[in-house]
C-alpha positions as a printed NumPy array, in Angstrom:
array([[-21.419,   4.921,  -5.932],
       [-23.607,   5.523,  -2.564],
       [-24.171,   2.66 ,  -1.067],
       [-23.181,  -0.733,  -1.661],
       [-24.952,  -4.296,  -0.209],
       [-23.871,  -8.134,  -0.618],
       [-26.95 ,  -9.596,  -1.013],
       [-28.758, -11.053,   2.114],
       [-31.159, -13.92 ,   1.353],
       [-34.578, -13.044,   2.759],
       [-35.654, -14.939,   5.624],
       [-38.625, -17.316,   5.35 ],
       [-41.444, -16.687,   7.235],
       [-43.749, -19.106,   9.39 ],
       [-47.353, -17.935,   9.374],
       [-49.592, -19.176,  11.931],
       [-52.867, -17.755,  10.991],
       [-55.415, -17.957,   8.187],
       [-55.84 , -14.357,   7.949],
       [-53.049, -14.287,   5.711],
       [-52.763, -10.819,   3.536],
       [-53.125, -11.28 ,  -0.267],
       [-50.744,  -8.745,  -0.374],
       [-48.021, -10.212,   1.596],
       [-44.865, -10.303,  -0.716],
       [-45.263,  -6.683,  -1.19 ],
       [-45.567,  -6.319,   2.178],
       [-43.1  ,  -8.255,   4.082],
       [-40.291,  -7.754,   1.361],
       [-37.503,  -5.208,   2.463],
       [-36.872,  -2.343,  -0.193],
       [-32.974,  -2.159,   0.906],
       [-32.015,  -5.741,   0.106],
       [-32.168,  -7.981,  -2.642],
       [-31.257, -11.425,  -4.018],
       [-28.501, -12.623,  -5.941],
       [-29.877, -12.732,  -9.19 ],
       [-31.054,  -9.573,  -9.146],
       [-27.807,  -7.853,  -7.728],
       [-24.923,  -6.445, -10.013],
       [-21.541,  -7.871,  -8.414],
       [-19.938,  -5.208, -10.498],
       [-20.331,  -2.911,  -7.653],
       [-18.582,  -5.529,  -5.316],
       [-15.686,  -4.771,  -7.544],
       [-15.896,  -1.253,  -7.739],
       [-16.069,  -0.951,  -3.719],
       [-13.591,  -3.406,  -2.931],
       [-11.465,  -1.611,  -5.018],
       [-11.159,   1.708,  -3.773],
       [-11.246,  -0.294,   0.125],
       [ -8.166,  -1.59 ,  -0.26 ],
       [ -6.649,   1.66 ,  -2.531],
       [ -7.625,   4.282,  -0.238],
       [ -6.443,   3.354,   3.058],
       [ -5.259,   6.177,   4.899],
       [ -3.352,   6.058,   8.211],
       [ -3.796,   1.542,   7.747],
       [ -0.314,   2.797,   5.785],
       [  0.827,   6.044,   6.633],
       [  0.557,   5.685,  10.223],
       [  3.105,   3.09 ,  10.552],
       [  4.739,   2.208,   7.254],
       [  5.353,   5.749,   5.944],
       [  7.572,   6.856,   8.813],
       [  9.324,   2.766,   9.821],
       [ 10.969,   3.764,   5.964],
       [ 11.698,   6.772,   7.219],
       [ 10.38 ,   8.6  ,   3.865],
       [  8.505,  10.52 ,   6.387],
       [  9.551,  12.109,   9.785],
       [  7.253,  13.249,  12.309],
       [  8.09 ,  15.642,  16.209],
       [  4.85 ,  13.88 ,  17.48 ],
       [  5.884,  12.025,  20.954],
       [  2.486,  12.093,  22.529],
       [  0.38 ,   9.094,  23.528],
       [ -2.496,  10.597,  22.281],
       [ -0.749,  10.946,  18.793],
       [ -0.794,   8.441,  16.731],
       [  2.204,   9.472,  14.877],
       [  4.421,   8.655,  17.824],
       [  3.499,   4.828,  16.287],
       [  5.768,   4.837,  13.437],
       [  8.258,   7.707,  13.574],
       [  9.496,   6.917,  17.421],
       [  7.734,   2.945,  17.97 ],
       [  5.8  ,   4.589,  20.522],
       [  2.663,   2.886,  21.209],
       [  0.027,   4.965,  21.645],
       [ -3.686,   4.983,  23.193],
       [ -5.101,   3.772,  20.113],
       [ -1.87 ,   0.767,  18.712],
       [ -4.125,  -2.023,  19.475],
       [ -6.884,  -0.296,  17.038],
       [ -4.322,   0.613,  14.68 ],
       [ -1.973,  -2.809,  14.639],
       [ -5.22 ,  -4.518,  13.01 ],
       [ -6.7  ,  -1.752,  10.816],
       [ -5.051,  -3.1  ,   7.488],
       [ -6.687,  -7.082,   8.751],
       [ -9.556,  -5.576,   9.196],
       [ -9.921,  -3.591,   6.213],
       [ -9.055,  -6.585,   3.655],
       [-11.086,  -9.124,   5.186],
       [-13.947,  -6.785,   6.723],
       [-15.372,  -5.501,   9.555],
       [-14.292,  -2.197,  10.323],
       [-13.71 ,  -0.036,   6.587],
       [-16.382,   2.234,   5.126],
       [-19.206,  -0.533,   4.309],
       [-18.483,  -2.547,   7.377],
       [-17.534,  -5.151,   4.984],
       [-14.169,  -5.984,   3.475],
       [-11.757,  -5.331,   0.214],
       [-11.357,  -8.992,   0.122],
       [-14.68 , -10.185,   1.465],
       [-16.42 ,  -8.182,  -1.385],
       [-14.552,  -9.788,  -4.121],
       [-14.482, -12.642,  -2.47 ],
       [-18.413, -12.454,  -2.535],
       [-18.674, -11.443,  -6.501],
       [-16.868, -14.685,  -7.287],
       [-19.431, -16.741,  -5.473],
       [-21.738, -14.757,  -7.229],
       [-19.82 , -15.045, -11.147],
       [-17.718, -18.255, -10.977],
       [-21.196, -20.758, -12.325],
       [-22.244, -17.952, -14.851],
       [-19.818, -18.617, -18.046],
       [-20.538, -15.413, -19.454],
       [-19.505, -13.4  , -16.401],
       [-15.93 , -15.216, -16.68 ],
       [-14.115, -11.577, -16.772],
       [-15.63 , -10.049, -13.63 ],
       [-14.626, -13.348, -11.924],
       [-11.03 , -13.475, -13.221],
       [-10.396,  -9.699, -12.315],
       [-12.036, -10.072,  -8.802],
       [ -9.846, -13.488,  -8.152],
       [ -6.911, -11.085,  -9.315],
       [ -7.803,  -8.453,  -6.706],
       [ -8.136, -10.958,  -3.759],
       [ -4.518, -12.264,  -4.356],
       [ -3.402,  -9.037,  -4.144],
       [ -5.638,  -8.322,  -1.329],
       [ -4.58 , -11.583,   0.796],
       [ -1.085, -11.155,  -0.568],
       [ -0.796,  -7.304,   1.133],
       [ -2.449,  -9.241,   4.749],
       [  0.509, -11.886,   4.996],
       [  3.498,  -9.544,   4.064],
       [  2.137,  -7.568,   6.784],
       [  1.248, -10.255,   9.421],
       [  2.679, -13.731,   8.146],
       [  0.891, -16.857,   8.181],
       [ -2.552, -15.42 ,   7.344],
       [ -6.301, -17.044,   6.5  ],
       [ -6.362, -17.657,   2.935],
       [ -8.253, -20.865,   2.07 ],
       [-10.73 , -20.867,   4.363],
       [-10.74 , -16.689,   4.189],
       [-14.439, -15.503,   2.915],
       [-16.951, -18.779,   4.096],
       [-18.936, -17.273,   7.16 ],
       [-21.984, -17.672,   5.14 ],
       [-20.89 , -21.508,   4.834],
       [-20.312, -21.32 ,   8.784],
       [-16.462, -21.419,   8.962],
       [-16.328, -18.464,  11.39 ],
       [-12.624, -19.604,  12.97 ],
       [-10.435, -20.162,   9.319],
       [ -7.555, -22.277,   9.514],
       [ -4.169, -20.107,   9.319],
       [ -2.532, -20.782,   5.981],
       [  1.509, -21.015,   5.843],
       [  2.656, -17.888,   4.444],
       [  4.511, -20.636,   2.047],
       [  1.178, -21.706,   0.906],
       [ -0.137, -18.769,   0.729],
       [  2.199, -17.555,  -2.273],
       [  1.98 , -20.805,  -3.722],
       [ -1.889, -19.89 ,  -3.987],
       [ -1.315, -16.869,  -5.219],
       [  0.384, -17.632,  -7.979],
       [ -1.677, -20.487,  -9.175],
       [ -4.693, -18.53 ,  -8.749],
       [ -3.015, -15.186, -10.431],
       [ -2.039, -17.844, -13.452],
       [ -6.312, -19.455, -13.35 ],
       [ -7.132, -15.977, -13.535],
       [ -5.354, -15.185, -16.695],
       [ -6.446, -17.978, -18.191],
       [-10.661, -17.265, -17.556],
       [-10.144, -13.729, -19.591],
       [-12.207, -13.762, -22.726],
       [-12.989, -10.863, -24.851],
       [-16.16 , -12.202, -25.906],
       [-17.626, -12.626, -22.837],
       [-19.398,  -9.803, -20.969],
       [-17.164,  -7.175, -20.282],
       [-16.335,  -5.396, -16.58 ],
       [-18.586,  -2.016, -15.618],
       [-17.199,  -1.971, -12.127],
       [-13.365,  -1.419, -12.826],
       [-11.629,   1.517, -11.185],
       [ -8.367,   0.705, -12.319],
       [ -8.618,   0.001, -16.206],
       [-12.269,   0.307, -17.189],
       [-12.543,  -3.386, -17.943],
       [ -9.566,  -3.332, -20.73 ],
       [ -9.196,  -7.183, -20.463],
       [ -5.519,  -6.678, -22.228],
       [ -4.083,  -4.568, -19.329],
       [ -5.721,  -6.736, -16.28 ],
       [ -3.74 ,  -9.676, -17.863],
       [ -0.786,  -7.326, -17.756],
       [ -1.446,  -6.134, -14.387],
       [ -1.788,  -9.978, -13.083],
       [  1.438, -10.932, -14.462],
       [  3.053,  -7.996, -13.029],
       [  1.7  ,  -8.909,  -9.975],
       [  2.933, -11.922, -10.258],
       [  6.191, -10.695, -10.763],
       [  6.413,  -8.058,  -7.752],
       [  5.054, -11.912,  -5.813],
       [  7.696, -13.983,  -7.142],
       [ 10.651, -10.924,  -6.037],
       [  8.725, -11.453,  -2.343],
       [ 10.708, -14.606,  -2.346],
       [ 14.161, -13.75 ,  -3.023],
       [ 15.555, -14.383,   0.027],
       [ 14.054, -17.418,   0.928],
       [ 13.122, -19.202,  -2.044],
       [ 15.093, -18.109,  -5.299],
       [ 14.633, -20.869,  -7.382],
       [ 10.633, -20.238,  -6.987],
       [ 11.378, -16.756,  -7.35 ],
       [ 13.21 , -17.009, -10.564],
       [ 10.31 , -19.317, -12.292],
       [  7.848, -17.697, -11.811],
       [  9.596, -14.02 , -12.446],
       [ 10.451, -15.888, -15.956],
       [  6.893, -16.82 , -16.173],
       [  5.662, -13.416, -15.702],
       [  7.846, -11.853, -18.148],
       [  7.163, -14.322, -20.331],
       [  3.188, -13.447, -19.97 ],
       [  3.553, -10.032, -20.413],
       [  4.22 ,  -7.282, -17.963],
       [  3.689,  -3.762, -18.072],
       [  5.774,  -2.068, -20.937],
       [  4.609,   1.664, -20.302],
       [  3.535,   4.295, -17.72 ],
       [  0.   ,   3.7  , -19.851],
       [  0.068,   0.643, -18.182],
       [  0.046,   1.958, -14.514],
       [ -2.529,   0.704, -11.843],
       [ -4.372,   3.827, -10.29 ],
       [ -7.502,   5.013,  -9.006],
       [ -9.564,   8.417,  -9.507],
       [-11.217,   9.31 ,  -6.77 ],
       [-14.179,  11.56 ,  -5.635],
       [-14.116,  12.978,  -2.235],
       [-17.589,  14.758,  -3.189],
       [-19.194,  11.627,  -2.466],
       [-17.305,  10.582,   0.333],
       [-14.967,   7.869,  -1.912],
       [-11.711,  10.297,  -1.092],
       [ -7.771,   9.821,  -1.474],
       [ -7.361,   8.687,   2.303],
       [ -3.432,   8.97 ,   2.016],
       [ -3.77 ,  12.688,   0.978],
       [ -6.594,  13.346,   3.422],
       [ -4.354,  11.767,   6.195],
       [ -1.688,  14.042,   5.708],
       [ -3.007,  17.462,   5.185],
       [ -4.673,  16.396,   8.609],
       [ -1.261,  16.193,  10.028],
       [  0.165,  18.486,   7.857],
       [  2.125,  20.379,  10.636],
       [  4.204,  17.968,  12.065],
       [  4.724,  15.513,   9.059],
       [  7.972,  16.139,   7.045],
       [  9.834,  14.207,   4.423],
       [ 12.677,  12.9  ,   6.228],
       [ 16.322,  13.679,   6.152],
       [ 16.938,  10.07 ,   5.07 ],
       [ 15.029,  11.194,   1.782],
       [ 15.993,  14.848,   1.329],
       [ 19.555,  13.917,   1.835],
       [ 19.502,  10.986,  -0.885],
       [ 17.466,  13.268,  -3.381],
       [ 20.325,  15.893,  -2.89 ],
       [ 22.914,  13.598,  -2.883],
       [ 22.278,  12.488,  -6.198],
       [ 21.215,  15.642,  -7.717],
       [ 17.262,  13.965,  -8.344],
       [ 14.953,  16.107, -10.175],
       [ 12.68 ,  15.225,  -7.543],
       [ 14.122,  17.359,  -5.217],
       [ 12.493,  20.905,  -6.28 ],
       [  9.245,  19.16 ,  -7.525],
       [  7.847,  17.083,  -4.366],
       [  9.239,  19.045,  -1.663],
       [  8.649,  22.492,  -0.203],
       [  9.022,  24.513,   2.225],
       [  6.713,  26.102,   3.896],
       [  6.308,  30.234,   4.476],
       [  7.884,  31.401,   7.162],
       [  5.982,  31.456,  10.637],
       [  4.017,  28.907,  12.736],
       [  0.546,  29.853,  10.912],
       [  1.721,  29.245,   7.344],
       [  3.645,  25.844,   8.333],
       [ -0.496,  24.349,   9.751],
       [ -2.085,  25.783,   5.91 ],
       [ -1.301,  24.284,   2.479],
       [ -0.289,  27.806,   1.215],
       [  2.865,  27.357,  -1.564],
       [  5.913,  27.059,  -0.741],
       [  9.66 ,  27.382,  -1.66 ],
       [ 10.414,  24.477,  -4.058],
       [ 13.857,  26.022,  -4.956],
       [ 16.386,  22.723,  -4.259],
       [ 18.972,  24.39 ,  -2.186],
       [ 16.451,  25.314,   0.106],
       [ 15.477,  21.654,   1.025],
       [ 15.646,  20.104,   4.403],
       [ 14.625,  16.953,   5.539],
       [ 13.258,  16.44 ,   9.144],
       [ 15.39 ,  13.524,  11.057],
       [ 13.274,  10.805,  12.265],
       [ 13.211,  10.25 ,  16.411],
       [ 12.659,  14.102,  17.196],
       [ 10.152,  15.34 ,  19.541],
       [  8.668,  19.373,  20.795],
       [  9.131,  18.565,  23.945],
       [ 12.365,  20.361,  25.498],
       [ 14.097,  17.681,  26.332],
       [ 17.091,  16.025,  24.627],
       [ 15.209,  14.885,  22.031],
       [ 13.695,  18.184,  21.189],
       [ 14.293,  18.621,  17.054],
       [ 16.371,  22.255,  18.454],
       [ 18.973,  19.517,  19.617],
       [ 19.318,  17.952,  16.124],
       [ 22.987,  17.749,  14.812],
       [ 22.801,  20.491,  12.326],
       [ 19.576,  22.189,  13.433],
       [ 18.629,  25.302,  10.841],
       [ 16.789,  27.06 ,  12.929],
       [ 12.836,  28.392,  13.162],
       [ 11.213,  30.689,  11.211],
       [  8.697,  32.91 ,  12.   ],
       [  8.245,  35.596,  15.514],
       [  6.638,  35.933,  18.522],
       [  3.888,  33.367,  19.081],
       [  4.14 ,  32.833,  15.396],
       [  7.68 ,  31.161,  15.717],
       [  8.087,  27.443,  14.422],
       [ 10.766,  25.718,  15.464],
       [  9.785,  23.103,  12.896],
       [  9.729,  25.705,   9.402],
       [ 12.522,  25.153,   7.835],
       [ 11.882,  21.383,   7.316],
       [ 10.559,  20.459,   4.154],
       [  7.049,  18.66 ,   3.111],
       [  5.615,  17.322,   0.465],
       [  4.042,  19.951,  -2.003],
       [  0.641,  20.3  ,  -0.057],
       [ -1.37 ,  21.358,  -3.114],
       [ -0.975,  18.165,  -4.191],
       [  0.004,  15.859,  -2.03 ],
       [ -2.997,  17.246,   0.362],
       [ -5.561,  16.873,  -2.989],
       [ -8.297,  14.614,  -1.628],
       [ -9.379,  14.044,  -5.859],
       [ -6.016,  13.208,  -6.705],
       [ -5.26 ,   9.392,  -7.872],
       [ -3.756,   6.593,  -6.042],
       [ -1.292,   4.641,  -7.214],
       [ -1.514,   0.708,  -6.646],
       [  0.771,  -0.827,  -9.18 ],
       [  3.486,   0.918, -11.677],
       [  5.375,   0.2  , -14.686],
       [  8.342,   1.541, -12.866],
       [  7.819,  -0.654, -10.009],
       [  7.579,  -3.313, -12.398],
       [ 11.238,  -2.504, -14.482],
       [ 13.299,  -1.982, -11.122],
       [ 12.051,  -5.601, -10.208],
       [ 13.216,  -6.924, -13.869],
       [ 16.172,  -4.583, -13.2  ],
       [ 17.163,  -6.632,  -9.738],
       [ 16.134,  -9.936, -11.624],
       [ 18.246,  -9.64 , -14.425],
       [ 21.337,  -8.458, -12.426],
       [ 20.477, -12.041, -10.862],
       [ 21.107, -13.319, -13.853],
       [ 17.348, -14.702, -14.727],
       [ 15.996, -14.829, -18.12 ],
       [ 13.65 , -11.676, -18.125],
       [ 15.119,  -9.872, -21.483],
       [ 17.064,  -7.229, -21.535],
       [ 20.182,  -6.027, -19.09 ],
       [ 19.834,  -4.98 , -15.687],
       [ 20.942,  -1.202, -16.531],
       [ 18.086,  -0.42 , -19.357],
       [ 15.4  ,  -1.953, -17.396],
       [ 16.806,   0.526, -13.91 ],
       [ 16.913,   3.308, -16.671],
       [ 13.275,   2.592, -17.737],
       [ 12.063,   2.187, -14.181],
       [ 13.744,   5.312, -12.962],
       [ 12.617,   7.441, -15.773],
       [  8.941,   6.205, -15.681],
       [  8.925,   7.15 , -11.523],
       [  9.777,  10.064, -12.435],
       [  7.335,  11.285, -15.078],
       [  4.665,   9.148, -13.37 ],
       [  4.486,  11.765, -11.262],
       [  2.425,  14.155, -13.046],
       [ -0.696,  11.695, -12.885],
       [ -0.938,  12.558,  -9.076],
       [ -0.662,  16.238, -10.216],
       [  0.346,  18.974, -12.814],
       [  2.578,  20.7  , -10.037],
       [  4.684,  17.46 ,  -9.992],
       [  5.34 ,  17.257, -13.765],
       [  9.208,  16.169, -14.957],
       [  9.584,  15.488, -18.406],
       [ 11.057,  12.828, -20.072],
       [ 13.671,  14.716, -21.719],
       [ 14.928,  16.152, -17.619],
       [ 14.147,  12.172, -16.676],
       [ 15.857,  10.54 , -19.411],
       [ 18.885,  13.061, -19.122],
       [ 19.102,  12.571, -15.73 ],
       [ 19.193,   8.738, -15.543],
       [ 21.643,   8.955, -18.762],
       [ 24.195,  10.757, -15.887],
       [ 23.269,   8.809, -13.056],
       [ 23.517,   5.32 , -15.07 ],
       [ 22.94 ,   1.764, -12.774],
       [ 26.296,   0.534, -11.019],
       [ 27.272,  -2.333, -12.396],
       [ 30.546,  -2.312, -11.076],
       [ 29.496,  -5.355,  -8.783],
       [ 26.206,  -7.052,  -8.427],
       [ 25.841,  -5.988,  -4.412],
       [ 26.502,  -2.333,  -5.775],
       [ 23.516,  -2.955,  -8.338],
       [ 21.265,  -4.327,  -6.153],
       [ 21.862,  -1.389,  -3.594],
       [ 21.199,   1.031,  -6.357],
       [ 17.998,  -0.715,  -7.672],
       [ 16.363,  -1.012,  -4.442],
       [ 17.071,   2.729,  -2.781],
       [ 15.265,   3.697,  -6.381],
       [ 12.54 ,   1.635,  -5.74 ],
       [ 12.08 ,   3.039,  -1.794],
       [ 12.31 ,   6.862,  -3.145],
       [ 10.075,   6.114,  -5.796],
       [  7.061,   3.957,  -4.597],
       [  7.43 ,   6.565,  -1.229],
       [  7.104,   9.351,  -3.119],
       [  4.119,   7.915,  -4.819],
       [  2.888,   7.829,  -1.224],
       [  2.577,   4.269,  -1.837],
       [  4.597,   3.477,   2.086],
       [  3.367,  -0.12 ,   2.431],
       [  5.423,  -1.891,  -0.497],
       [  8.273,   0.626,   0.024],
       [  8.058,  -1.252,   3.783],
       [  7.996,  -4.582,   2.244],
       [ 10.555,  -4.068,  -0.441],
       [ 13.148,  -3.039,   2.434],
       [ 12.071,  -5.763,   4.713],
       [ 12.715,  -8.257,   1.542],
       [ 16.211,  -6.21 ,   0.302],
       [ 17.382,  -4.503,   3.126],
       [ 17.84 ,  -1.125,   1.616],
       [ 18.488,   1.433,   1.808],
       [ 20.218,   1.302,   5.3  ],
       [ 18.343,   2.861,   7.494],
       [ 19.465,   3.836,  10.915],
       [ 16.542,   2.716,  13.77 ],
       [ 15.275,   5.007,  16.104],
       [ 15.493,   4.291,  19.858],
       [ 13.14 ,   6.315,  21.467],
       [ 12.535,   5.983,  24.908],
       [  9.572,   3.457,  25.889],
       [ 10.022,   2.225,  22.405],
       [  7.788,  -1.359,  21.401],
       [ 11.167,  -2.781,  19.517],
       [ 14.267,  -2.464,  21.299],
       [ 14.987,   0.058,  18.966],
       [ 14.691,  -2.125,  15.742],
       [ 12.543,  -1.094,  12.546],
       [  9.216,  -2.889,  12.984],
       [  9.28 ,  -5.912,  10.612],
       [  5.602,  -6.964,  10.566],
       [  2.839,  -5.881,  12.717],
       [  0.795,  -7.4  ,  15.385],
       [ -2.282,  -9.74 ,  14.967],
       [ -5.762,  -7.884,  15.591],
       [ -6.249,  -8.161,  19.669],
       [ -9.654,  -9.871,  18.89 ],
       [ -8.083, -12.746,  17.129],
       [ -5.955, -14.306,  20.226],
       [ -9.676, -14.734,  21.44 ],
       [-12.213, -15.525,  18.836],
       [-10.166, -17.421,  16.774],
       [ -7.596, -18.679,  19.597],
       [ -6.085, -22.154,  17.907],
       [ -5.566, -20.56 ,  14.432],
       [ -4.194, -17.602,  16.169],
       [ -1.576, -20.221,  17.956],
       [ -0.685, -21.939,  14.617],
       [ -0.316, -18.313,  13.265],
       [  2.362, -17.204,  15.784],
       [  4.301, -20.943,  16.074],
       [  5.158, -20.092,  12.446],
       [  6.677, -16.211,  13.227],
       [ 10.823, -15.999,  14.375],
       [ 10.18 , -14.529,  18.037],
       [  6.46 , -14.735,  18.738],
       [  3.445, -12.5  ,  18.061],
       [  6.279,  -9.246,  18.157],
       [  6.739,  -6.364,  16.211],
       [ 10.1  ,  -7.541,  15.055],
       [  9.402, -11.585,  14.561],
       [ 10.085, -12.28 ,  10.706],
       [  7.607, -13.759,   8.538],
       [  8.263, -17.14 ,   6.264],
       [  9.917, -15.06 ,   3.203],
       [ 12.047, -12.561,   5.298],
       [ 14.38 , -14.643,   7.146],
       [ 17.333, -12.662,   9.426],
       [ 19.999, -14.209,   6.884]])
């Protein structure tokens, strides 16, 4: 998995002069390329897939610290980090604001090419071939996911004109973000239908090998986690197709969970562990988290967090450290190194530093995530979860929709399976189900009132798919429910009035190359092309 190449016809060549060589095919015919009957669009698949899996700082950057899972003293302009913890912009927001754009529709990730744009491409390459029917169904799957993960995060978004440079649409029309999920979930229910087991089976598949019977799973869970998008805005859409999912077939199991291997050897690397052993030193869980794994006596607690050994040196090295729960701390989000009133030393509650001398850290009794794991460029990446999948039913049948089941045994099921899911991303994490299902048995779902349920469901979901490191749909599942409460930091020089970001901005270049789409695109946002506008499915009330 070197190198991957959409095909590029070859250009025809005008020849002037009889002194033609007999030998000119051989010639004249360029040993890197090749046409599109020759080339396997499996590898489109298996490219595209770990593109849009292994993102990096596209996520943590912004979305892992807005949620507040993570905490960060960075206040720099030359640090990133000051991006999502404080709303800081930094030297490099403008590159940053458009990484995720660029990354599912192309241009700037590894191959210079695009999550989406590679599937996009194995379609055009599949969809006349009967017999390739299953690559074509799993790759449509992927780019509704893809396109779906581009308009949560900027609103109205290129989607049916997305992927036709080649047939010279180089400025796509901006789809409404309403039409975009209506796409989405007609193409997620074409795709189903295409599957055939006795057509030619997928080689390219990172996430199931080809297993035809959990990709239909995975697409109606999918459609599911689309159709909660729209709670707030459209619940009658929401509800059918929820029921539609469920009727399909979701995922029933952890066995059924979404997730890639990686390989850093070769360069294809977990980019969300690489990004944070990079900034290992000042990257924390938050208080927000510590304080609601301690508050409800999670499991969690002494399994994902540590603290580090005492003294500035072993705080910037993955060395073990203390996992013991009454030693955890979480870092509170809008702190800063810097002296000043801000300085993390001024914190309400402030532990203290560890360490002596130049080896002091005023940062070490904070906890972090376990860094022999969590730091593990070869360890998995989640993408979608069988506990993601019961909290939704959870929160659709406390709504009262016709899903099976009752709200509290789906929230048990969910919370148990985030729980023990945790082991796939590493030994060190392991809780069994017997400490999971105990647990949840004393920590049942409130059902007391259905604003109490919903509360519960949705903080479960934010701990769990942040824990998973997976920050971008615990951003959009607050955005869409609102919890759990989270207090904003106001920072000064801050790009949000002090609000939590609720979308980012459009890619610089678009306002220019694509200048009337890019209009249409911001006349459909609440307050302009801002980092708090709302997009079509998260309306203010």
């Amino acid at each position: 998995m070197k190198r991957y190449f959409i095909y590029i016809g070859l250009a025809g060549l005008l020849m002037q002069s009889a002194s033609c060589t007999k030998n000119f095919n051989d010639i004249n015919t360029d040993p890197t390329q090749t046409s599109a009957d020759l080339y396997n669009p499996n590898y489109l698949l298996t490219s595209a897939q770990h593109a849009f899996s292994s993102q990096g700082y596209n996520m943590f950057l912004f979305e892992g610290f807005w949620t507040q899972i993570m905490a960060s003293t960075s206040s720099l302009t030359s640090n990133y980090l000051s991006n999502g913890d404080k709303y800081v912009a930094t030297s490099g927001t403008s590159d940053y604001q458009g990484r995720i754009w660029n990354t599912d529709y192309g241009s700037t990730d590894l191959y210079y090419t695009g999550a989406g744009n590679l599937v996009s491409e194995a379609i055009t390459l599949t969809k006349d071939d009967p017999s390739k029917a299953n690559l074509t169904a799993t790759c449509m799957i992927m780019k509704a996911m893809i396109l779906q993960q581009v308009t949560d995060v900027y609103g109205d978004v290129p989607y049916s004109q997305a992927f036709q440079g080649k047939t010279g649409v180089t400025q796509p029309a901006y789809d409404k973000q309403e039409e975009i999920y209506n796409s989405i979930f007609n193409d997620l229910t074409t795709a189903i239908g295409m599957f055939d087991a006795s057509k030619t089976l997928v080689t390219g598949d990172l996430y199931y090998g080809g297993d035809i019977t959990k990709w239909k799973k995975f697409a109606y869970s999918l459609m599911l986690r689309a159709a909660m998008r729209l709670t707030k805005v459209a619940p009658a859409t929401a509800q059918t197709w929820a029921e539609k999912a469920v009727a399909g077939g979701v995922f029933t199991s952890t066995a059924d969970d979404a997730y890639i291997n990686v390989q850093s050897t070769n360069g294809h690397d977990n980019a969300q562990a690489r990004v944070y052993g990079t900034d290992l030193y000042q990257t924390r869980w938050s208080k927000t988290l510590i304080d609601y794994l301690r508050d409800n006596n999670d499991p969690r607690l002494g399994v994902v967090s540590e603290v580090p050994q005492a003294g500035l040196a072993a705080n910037k090295v993955t060395t073990a450290g203390n996992t013991t729960p009454s030693a955890q701390l979480g870092l509170p989000n809008g702190y800063d190194l810097n002296g000043g009133p801000t300085d993390v030393t001024k914190a309400p509650n402030y532990a203290g530093s560890t360490g002596t001398g130049d080896d002091e850290t005023p940062l070490g009794k904070y906890s972090r995530p376990v860094a022999s794991v969590y730091t593990n460029l070869n360890s998995p990446i989640f993408v979608l979860t069988y506990a993601q999948t019961e909290l939704l039913l959870a929160e659709a049948a406390v709504r009262g929709w016709n899903v099976g089941g009752t709200a509290a045994t789906h929230y048990a099921a969910g919370t148990v399976a985030g729980l023990t899911s945790l082991a796939t991303l590493g030994s060190a994490l392991t809780i069994s189900s017997t400490t999971a299902t105990a647990w949840v048995a004393l920590h049942p779902l409130d059902i007391t009132s259905t604003t109490a349920s919903l509360k519960q469901i949705n903080e479960q979901y934010w701990a769990t798919t942040g824990i998973q490191f997976n920050y971008i749909e615990t951003w959009f599942n607050w955005r869409r429910s609102g919890y759990p409460v989270l207090t904003p930091v106001v920072y000064d020089a801050n790009f949000t009035g002090g609000q939590i970001p609720r979308r980012q901005l459009y890619p610089v270049t678009e306002a220019t190359l694509n200048s009337t789409n890019y209009k249409s695109g911001v006349s459909g946002l609440s307050a302009g092309d801002t980092w708090v506008s709302r997009v079509w499915w998260d309306p203010a009330s």
